[in-house]
C-alpha positions, 0 to 999 in steps of 0.5 A, spaced: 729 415 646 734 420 646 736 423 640 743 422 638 747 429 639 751 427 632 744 427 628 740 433 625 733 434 625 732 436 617 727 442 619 722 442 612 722 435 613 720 435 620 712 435 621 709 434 628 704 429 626 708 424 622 708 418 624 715 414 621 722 417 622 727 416 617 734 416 618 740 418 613 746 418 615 746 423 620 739 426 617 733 424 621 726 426 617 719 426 621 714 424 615 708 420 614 709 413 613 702 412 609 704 417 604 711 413 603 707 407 603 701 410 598 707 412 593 712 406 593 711 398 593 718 399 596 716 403 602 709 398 603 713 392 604 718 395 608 714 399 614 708 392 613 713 388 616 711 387 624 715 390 628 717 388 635 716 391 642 723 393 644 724 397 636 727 404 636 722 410 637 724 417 636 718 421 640 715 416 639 715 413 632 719 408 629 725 409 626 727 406 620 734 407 616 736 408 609 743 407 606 742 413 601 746 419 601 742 424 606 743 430 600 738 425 596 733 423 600 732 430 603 731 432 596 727 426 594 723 426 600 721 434 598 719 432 592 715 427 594 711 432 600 712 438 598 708 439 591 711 446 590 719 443 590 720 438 583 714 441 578 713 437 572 717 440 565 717 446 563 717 449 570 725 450 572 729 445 576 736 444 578 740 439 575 742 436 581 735 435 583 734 431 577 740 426 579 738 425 586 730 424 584 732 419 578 737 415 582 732 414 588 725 414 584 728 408 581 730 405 587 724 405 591 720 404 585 716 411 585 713 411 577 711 418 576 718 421 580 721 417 575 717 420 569 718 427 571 725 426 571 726 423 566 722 429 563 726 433 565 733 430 563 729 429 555 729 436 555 737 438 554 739 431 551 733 429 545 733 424 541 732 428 535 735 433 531 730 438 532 730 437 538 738 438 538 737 444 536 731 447 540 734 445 546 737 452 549 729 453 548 725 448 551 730 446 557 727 446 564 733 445 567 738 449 570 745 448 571 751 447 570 756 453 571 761 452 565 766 449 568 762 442 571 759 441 564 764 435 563 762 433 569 754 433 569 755 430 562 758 424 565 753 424 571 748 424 566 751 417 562 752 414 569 745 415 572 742 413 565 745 407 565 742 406 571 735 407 571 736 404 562 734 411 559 738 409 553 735 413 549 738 419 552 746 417 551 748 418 544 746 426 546 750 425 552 756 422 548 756 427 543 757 433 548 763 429 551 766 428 544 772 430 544 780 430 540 783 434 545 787 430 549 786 435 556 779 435 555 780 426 554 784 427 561 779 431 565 773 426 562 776 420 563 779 423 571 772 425 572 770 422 579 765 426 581 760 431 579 758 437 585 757 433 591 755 427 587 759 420 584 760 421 577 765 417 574 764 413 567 764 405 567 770 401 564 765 399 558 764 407 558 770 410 558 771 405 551 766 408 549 767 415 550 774 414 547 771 411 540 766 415 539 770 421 540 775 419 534 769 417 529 765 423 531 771 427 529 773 422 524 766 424 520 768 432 521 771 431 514 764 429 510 760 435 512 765 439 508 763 434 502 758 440 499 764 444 497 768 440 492 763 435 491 760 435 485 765 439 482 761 443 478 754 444 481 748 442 475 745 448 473 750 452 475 749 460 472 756 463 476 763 464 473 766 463 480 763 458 484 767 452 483 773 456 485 770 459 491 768 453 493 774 449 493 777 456 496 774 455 502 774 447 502 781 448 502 780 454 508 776 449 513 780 443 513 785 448 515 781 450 520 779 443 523 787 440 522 788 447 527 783 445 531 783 439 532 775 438 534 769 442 532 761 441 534 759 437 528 752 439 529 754 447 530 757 447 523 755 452 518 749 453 523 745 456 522 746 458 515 749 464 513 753 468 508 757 463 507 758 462 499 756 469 498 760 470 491 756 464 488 750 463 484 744 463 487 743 455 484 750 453 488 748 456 494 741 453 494 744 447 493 749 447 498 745 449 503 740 443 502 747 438 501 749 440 509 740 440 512 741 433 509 749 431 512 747 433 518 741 429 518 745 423 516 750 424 521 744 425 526 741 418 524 748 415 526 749 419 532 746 412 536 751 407 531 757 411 533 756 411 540 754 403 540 747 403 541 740 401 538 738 406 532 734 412 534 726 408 533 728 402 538 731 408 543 725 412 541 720 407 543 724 406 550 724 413 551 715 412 549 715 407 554 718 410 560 714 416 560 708 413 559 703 415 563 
C-alpha cells in the first residue's frame, strides 16, 4: 500500500531487511520481527497471531500499530537494535531516556531493559545513606537543567509507582521535601516533565505534603548536639558550653528564616564548626550529628509511608537480579 503522506519514516529506524512495520502515532519503524519476538513474550504472542489475506502491508510487511507515544518507542526500539545507544551503568544516559525505557521495558515485559533502567534510576536515588552522599559521583545519568529538577523528581515517583520500585521513592521524596509554599505550588501544579506526563497521584500529592512537614519537623533534632547534654563529659575547654548553646541559638534563627533546609546536607561535611571548643566536645559532637543523620536516614522510608529500608532493599535485590 501507499504510505500515508501524514507518517514519517524514522530513518535509524528504517532497515531494508525487516520484515515487521510498526506504527507510532504518525512514526513508522521498519525492524525485525524476530528480534522484537526473541526479547519480549509480548511482542511473540502479538506477531504469533495469523494474520489474515487482506491485512495492511507497507513494502510488503505487516503492519502492526502500537498505542504508546512515538518519542518512546523510538527510544525503546534503539535501545533494543542499536547496542551503542542505552549502555548499562556506569556509561552515561539521558534521564529521558530512562523514563521512556521504564516505561515501555515494563510494558512489553523486556527484563534486562528494565534491569538497566532501573540501574541507572539507582544511581541518583540510593537507598543508603552513603549511597546518598556518593551519589554526584556514581550517577550515570544526565540531566535535568536546574529549572526541571522538580519535575524529573515527580516523573521519577510517577514512573516508580508504575514499574513497583519502591525502593526508589523515599530518596525521591526527600529531593521534593519542601516548606516553601512556591515550591509546594510548583510540586503540586506539576503536570509534565520536558515532553513526557509527570504528575503526582492524589495519594502522592498527600504524600508529598506530610513528608514535607515531618522532614522539616525533624530539622530541629539535628541541631541536639548543641545544648544536649549541657555539659559534654569529659569536657577540658572553658567556653564549650557557651559556644555551643551560641550557636544552637544562631541555627535555629537561621532555620525559622529559612523555613527549609537539606536535612542531610547539614553540618556536612564537617568543618570548623565548633572550632572554640575543646577537642573532646568537638569529637563528640561530630560522632552525635554521624549518628542524627543515620537515624534520620533509617526513617527516611517510615516518614514517606513506605516499608523500611531492608524490605525495600530487598525489592530493590530482586528487581535487578540477573
Amino acid at each position: 500500500m501507499d504510505i500515508d503522506k501524514t507518517l514519517t519514516r524514522v530513518d535509524e529506524l528504517w532497515f531494508f531487511d525487516g520484515g515487521l512495520v510498526v506504527q507510532a502515532e504518525q512514526s513508522l519503524y521498519r525492524v525485525s520481527g524476530g528480534i522484537l519476538a526473541a526479547r519480549s513474550p509480548v511482542f511473540k504472542d502479538m506477531l504469533s497471531l495469523t494474520q489474515p489475506p487482506d491485512a495492511e502491508t507497507i513494502d510488503g510487511c505487516p503492519v502492526v500499530r502500537l498505542p504508546d507515544r512515538a518519542v518512546d518507542v523510538t527510544c525503546f526500539f534503539r535501545a533494543i537494535f542499536d547496542s551503542s545507544f542505552f549502555e548499562p551503568h556506569p556509561r552515561l544516559v539521558h534521564l529521558h531516556h530512562v523514563f521512556s525505557i521504564l516505561h515501555l521495558s515494563n510494558k512489553y515485559s523486556i527484563d534486562y531493559l528494565l534491569r538497566r533502567a532501573l540501574t541507572h534510576l539507582a544511581s541518583v536515588y540510593p537507598t543508603t545513606l552513603s549511597g546518598y552522599y556518593e551519589d554526584g559521583r556514581l550517577s550515570s545519568l544526565s540531566g535535568p537543567a536546574d529549572d526541571d529538577i522538580l519535575a524529573s523528581n515527580v516523573a521519577t515517583i510517577q514512573v516508580a509507582r508504575e514499574v513497583n520500585a519502591l525502593w526508589i521513592l523515599p530518596s525521591a521524596f526527600y529531593h521534593l521535601a519542601s516548606t516553601d509554599g512556591a515550591v509546594v505550588d510548583r510540586i503540586l501544579q506539576c503536570v509534565v516533565y520536558g515532553n513526557r506526563p509527570a504528575k503526582l497521584s492524589d495519594e502522592d500529592r498527600i504524600l508529598f505534603l506530610k513528608s514535607s512537614m515531618q522532614i522539616y519537623r525533624e530539622l530541629i533534632f539535628a541541631l541536639r548536639f548543641l545544648n544536649s547534654p549541657h555539659v559534654i563529659p569529659g569536657c577540658t575547654g572553658t567556653k564549650c558550653t557557651s559556644e555551643r548553646s551560641r550557636l544552637f541559638v544562631n541555627y535555629c534563627t537561621a532555620l525559622a528564616y529559612l523555613g527549609a533546609c537539606d536535612r542531610l546536607e547539614l553540618f556536612h561535611p564537617w568543618k570548623n564548626l565548633l572550632d572554640g571548643c575543646c577537642q573532646v566536645c568537638i569529637a563528640h559532637s561530630k560522632t552525635a550529628v554521624e549518628n542524627d543523620r543515620q537515624a534520620f536516614w533509617d526513617k527516611l522510608p517510615e516518614i514517606c509511608g513506605l516499608p523500611s529500608w531492608e524490605v525495600l532493599e530487598k525489592m530493590k535485590e530482586e528487581a535487578l537480579k540477573e
